[in-house]
Backbone bond lengths (Angstrom), bond angles and torsions (degrees), N, CA, C in turn:
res aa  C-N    CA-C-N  psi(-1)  N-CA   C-N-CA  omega(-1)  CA-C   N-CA-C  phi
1 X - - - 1.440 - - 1.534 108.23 -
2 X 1.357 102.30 133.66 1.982 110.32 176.99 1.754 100.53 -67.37
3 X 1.410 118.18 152.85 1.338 131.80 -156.85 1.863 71.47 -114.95
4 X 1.244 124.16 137.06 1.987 123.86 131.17 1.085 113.45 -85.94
5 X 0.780 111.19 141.67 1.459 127.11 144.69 1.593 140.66 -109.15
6 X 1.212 110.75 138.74 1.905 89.68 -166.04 1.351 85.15 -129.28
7 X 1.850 103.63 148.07 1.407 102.04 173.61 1.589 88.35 -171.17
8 X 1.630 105.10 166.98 1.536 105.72 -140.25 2.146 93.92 -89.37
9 X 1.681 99.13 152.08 1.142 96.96 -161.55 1.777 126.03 -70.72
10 X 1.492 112.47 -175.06 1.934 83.73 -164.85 2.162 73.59 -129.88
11 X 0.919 82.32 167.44 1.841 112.34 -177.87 2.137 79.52 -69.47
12 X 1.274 95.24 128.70 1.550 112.36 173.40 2.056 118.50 93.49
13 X 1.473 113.93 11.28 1.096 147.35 -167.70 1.450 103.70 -101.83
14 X 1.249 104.78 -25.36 1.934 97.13 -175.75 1.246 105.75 -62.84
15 X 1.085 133.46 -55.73 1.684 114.50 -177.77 1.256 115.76 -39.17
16 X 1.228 131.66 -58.79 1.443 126.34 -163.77 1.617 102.12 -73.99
17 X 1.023 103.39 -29.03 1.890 112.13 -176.51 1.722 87.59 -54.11
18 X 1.260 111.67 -75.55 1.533 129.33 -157.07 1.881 94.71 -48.18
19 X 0.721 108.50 -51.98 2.009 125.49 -172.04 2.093 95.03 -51.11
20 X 1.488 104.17 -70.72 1.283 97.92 165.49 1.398 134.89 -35.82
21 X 1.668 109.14 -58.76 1.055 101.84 162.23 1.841 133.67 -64.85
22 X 0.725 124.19 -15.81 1.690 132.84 168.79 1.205 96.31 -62.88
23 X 1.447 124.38 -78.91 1.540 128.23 -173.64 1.525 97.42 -28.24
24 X 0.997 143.43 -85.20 1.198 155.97 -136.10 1.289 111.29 -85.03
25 X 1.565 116.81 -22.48 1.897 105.17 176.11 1.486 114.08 -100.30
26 X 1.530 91.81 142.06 1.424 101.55 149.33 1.329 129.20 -102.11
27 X 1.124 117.10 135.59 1.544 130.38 -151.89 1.829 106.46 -67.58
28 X 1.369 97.98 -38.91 1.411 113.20 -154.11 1.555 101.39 -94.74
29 X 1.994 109.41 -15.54 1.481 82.58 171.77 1.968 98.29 -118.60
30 X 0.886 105.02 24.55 1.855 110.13 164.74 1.615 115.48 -87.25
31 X 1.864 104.80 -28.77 1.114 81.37 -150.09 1.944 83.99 -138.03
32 X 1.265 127.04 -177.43 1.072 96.52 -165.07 1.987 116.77 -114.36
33 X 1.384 74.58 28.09 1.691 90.35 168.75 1.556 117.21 110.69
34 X 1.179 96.78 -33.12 2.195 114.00 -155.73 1.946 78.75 -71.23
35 X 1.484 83.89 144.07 1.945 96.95 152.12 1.543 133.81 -37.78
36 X 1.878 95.66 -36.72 1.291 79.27 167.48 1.219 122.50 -109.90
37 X 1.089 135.91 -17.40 1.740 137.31 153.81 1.737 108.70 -28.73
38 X 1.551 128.12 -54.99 1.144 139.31 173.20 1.852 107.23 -60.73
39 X 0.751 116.53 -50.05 1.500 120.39 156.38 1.601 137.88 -7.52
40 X 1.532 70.39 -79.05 1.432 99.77 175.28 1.534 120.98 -72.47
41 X 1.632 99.19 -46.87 1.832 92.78 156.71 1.413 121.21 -72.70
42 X 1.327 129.95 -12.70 1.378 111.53 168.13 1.700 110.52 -88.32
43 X 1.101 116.73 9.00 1.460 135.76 169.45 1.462 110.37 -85.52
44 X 1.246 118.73 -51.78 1.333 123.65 -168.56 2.117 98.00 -69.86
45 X 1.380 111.19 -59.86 0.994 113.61 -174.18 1.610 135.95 -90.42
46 X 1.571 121.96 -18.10 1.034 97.11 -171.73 1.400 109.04 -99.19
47 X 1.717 118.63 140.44 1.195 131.66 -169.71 1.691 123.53 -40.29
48 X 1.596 109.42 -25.75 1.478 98.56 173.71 1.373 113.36 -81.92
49 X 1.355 118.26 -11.23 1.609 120.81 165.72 1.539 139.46 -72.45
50 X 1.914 82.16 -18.89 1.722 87.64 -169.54 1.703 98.74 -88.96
């Protein structure tokens, strides 16, 4: 069995942060569909934005 571990994040971590989060969202139920709601979460998260 794989062990996690969680521990708090360090300055140079956003990529993989941002990557996790992609894997894991759906667009349509985070956000509430409109262009700019989607926007703004692809604003918040994807790494060439941050």
């Amino acid at each position: 069995m794989n062990t996690i571990i969680y521990k708090p994040p360090k300055l140079g971590d956003e990529h993989q942060i941002s990557g996790c989060m992609w894997s894991a969202a759906d667009l349509w139920e985070l956000t509430d569909g409109t262009p700019e709601s989607v926007a703004e979460w692809l604003q918040i998260c994807h790494e060439k934005y941050g």
